[in-house]
C-alpha positions as CSV (number, residue, x, y, z in Angstrom):
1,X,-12.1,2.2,59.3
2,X,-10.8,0.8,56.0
3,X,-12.0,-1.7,53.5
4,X,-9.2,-4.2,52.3
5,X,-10.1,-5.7,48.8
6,X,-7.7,-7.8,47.1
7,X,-6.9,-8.0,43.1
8,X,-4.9,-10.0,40.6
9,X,-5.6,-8.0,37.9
10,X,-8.1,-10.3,36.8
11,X,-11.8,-9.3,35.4
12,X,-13.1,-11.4,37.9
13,X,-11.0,-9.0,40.8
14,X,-12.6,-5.9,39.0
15,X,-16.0,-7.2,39.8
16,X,-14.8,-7.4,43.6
17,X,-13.0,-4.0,43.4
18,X,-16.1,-1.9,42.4
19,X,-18.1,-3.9,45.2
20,X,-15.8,-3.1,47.4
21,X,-15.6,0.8,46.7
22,X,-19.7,0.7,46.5
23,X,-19.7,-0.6,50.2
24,X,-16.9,2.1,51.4
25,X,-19.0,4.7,49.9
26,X,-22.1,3.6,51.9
27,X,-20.1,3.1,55.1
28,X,-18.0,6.4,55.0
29,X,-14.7,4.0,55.1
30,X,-11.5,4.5,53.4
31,X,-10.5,1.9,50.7
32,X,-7.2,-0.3,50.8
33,X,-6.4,-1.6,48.0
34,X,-3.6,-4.8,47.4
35,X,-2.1,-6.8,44.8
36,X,-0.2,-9.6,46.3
37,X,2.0,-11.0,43.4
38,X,3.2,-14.7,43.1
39,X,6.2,-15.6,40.8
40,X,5.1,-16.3,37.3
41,X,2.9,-14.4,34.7
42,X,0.5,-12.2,34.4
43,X,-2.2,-11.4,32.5
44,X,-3.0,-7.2,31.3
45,X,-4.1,-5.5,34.5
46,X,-8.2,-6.2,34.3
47,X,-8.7,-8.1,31.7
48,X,-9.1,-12.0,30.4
49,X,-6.1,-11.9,27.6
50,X,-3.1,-14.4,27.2
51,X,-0.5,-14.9,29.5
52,X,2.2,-12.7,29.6
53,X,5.9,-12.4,30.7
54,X,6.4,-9.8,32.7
55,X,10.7,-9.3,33.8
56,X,9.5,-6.4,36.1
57,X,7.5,-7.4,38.5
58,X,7.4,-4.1,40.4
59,X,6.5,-1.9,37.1
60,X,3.3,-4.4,36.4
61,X,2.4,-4.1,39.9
62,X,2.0,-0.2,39.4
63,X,0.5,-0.7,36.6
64,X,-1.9,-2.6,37.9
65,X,-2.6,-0.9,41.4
66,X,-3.1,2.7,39.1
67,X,-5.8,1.1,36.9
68,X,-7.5,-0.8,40.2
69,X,-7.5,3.1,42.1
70,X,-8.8,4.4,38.7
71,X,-11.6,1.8,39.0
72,X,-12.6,2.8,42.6
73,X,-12.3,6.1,42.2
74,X,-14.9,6.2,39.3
75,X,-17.2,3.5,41.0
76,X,-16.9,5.9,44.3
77,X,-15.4,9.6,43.5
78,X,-15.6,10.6,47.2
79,X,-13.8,7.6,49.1
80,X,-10.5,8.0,50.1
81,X,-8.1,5.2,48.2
82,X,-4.8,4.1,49.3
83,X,-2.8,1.0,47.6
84,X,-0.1,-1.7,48.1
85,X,1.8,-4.1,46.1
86,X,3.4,-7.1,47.8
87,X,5.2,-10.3,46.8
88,X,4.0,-13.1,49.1
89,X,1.8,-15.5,49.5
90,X,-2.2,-14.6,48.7
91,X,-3.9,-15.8,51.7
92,X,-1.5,-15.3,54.5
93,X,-0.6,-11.9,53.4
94,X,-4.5,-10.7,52.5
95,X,-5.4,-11.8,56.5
96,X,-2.5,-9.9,57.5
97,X,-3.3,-6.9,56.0
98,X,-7.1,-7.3,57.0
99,X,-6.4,-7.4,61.2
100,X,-7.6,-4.3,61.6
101,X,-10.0,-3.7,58.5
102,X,-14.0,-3.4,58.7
103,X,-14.1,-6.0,55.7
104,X,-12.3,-8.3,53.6
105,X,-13.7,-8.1,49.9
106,X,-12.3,-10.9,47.2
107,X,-13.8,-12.0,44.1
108,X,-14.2,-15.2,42.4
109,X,-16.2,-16.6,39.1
110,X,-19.3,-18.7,38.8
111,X,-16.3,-21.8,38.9
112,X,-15.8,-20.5,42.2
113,X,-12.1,-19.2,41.5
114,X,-10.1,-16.4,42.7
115,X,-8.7,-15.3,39.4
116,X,-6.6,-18.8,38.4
117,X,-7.1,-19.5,42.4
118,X,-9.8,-22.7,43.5
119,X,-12.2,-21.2,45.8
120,X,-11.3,-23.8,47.8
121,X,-7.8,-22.7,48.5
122,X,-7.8,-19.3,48.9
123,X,-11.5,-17.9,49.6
124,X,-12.8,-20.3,52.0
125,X,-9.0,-19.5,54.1
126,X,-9.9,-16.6,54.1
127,X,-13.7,-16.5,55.2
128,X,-12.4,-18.9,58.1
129,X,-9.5,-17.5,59.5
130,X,-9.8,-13.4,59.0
131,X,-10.7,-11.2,62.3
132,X,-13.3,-9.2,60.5
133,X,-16.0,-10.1,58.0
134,X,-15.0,-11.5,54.6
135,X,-17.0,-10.9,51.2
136,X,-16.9,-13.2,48.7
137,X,-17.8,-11.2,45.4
138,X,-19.2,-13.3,41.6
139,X,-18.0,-11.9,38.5
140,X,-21.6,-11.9,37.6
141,X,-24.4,-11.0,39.6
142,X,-28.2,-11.8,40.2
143,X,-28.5,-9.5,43.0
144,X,-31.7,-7.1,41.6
145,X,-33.7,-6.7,44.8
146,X,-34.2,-4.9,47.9
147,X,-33.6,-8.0,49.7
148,X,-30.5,-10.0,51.8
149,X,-30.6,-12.9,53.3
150,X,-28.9,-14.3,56.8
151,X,-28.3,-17.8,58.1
152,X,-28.2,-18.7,62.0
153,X,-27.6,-21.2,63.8
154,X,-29.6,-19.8,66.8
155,X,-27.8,-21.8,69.9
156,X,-24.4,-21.3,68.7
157,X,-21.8,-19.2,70.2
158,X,-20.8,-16.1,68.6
159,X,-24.4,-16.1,66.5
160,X,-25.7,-12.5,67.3
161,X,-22.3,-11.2,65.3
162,X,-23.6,-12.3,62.3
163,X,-27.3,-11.2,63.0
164,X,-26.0,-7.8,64.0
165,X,-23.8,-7.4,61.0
166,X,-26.6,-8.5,58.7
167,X,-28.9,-5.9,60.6
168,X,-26.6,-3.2,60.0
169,X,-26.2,-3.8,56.4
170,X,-30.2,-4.3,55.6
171,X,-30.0,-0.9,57.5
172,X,-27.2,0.7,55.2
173,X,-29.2,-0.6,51.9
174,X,-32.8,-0.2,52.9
175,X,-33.4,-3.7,52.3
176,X,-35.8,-6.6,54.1
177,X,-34.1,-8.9,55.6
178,X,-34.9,-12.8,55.7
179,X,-33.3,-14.7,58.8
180,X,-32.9,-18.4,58.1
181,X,-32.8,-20.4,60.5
182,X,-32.6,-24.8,59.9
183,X,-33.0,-27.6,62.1
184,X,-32.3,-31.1,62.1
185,X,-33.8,-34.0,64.2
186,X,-31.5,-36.1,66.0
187,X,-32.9,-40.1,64.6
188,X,-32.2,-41.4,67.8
189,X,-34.6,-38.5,69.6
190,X,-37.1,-39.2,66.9
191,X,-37.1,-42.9,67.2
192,X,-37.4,-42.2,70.9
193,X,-40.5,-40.0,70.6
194,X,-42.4,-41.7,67.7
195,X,-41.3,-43.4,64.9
196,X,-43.8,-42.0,62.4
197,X,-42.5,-38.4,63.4
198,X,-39.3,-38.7,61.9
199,X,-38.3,-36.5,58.6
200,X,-37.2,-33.0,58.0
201,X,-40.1,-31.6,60.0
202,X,-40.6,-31.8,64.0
203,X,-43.8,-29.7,65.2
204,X,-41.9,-29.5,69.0
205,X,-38.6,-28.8,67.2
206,X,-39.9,-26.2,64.7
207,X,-41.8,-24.2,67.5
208,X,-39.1,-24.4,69.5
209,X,-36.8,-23.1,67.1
210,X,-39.0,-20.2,66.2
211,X,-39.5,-18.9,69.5
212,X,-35.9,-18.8,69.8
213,X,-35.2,-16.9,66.7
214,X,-37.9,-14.2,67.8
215,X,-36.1,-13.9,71.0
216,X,-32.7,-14.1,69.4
217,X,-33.5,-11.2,66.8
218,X,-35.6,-8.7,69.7
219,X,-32.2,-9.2,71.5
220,X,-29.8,-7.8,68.7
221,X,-31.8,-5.4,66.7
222,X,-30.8,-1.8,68.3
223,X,-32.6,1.3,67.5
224,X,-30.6,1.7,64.6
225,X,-31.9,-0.8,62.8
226,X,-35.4,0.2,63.6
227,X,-36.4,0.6,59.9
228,X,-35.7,-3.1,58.8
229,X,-38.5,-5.4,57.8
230,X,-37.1,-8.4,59.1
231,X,-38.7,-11.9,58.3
232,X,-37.9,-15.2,60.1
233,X,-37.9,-18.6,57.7
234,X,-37.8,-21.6,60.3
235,X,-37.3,-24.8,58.1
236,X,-36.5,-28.8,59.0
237,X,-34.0,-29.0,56.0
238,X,-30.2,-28.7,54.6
239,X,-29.3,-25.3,56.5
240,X,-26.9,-24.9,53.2
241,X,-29.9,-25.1,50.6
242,X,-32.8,-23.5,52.2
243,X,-30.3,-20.3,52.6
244,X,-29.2,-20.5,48.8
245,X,-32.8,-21.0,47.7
246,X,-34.3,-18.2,49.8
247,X,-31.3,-15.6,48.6
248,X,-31.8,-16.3,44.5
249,X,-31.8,-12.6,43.7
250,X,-30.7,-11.1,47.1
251,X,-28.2,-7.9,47.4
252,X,-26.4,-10.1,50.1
253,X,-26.0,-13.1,51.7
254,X,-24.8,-13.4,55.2
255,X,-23.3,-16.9,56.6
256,X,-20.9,-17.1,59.8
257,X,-17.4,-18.8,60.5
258,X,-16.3,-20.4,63.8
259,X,-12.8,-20.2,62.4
260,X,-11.8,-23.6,62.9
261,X,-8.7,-25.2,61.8
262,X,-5.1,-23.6,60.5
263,X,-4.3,-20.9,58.6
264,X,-3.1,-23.2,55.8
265,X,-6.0,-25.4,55.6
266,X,-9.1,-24.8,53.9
267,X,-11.0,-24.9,57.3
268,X,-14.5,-23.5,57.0
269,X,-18.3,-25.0,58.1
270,X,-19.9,-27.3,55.8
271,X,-23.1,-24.7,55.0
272,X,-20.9,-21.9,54.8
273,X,-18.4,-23.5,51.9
274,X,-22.0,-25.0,50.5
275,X,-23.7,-21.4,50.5
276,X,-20.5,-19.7,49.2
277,X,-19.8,-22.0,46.1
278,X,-23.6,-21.9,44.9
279,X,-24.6,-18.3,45.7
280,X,-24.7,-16.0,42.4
281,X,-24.6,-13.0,44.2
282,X,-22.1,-11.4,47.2
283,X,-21.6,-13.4,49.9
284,X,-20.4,-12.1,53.4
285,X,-19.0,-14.7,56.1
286,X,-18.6,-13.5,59.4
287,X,-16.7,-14.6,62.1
288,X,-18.7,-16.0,65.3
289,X,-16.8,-14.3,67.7
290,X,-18.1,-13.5,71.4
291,X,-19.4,-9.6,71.4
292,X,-20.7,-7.0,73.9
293,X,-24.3,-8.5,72.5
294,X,-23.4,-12.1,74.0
């Protein structure tokens, strides 16, 4: 399968590129490489200069896509590269190009940008709408551990997706791998129970919780991933912040997508966007699709 990673030309795209080739190398996959161009200027491919005019939109293109395969190829000699320049618009034409890839790979700065693009209006389309996994890549990095981190939310659908994929990649890096999972308390249950009880912890909740996580994670772990240290972090709190606090320093994070909304709106769940925008290493959303492990 291929990898599709996107560029602008941008520093911050570079960052994603050399991710992105890294990954194909440890999978075996082929990389695809695209520049989708709007109308206006550019900047010199790779780099954080001035503006520039550019009459020939097709030479700068070239330009640019040479320099991005000369990147991957010395991030990742042995991957094979291929490369495309389009005209269009950025989101619609990345998810197009992505139907049949293993992985989506963009890149954005700690402002949470896309090149000159809000996070908001490209990235998060993309982690909610694209059929296969999307990484979300910072210009800078914490990631100096072998350690990744995945989010659940245990009862809903499409959940062992993003367990398996997290699985497989703590495989793939020989990393430990810490499963979040958060619960909340409904204030009317609480009320209902005992007054005193109610707050971010629940002892019947919490127990409850954990037991299915065990039983979740015994259910998608395969014999592939038998040499994974897997831990479990139950916790009565924002889903969004105990995921971000427990992954400071992680290789990965892994989040998932129900894939809600249109392809023009910036549709994507409240913990993933949360998780996405404070993470300061590579983020992965995946979407929560029904699977042969449902």
């Amino acid at each position: 399968m291929s990898i599709v990673v996107g560029v602008d030309g941008s520093a911050v795209s570079a960052a994603a590129l050399r991710w992105a080739a890294q990954e194909a190398a440890v999978r075996g996959d082929s990389l695809w490489i695209v520049h989708v161009r709007a109308p206006g200027r550019s900047r010199i491919p790779f780099g954080d200069g001035p503006l520039m005019e550019f009459d020939d939109a097709a030479h700068y293109a070239t330009q640019l896509l040479q320099e991005a395969a000369r990147i991957a190829r010395a991030e990742a000699p042995d991957i094979d590269i291929d490369v495309q320049g389009v005209t269009g618009q950025v989101a619609t034409t990345l998810l197009e190009a992505a139907e049949e890839a293993a992985l989506l790979v963009v890149g954005r700065s700690g402002h949470g940008t896309l090149g000159s693009i809000f996070l908001g209006s490209v990235s998060v389309r993309l982690a909610a709408h694209a059929s296969c996994p999307v990484a979300i890549v910072p210009d800078v990095s914490d990631s100096n551990s072998a350690h990744m981190v995945v989010g659940i939310a245990v009862e809903t659908p499409g959940v062992r997706a993003v367990l398996s994929f997290a699985l497989d990649e703590a495989a793939r890096r020989s990393c430990r791998l810490t499963v979040v999972a958060a619960y909340s308390i409904p204030f009317t249950e609480a009320i209902r129970r005992d007054p005193s009880v109610y707050g971010p912890y629940d002892p019947v909740t919490h127990s409850v919780t954990a037991s299915s996580v065990a039983a979740l994670i015994k259910h998608v772990r395969q014999d592939r991933h038998h040499g994974v240290d897997v831990d479990t972090m139950v916790v009565g709190e924002d889903p969004a912040g105990a995921i971000t606090t427990t992954g400071h320093g992680a290789q990965l994070t892994v989040v998932g997508s129900r894939g809600h909304g249109t392809v023009t709106g910036p549709a994507l769940g409240s913990v993933s966007q949360a998780v996405l925008r404070h993470a300061t290493h590579p983020v992965v959303v995946v979407p929560m699709v029904e699977s042969h492990l449902e």
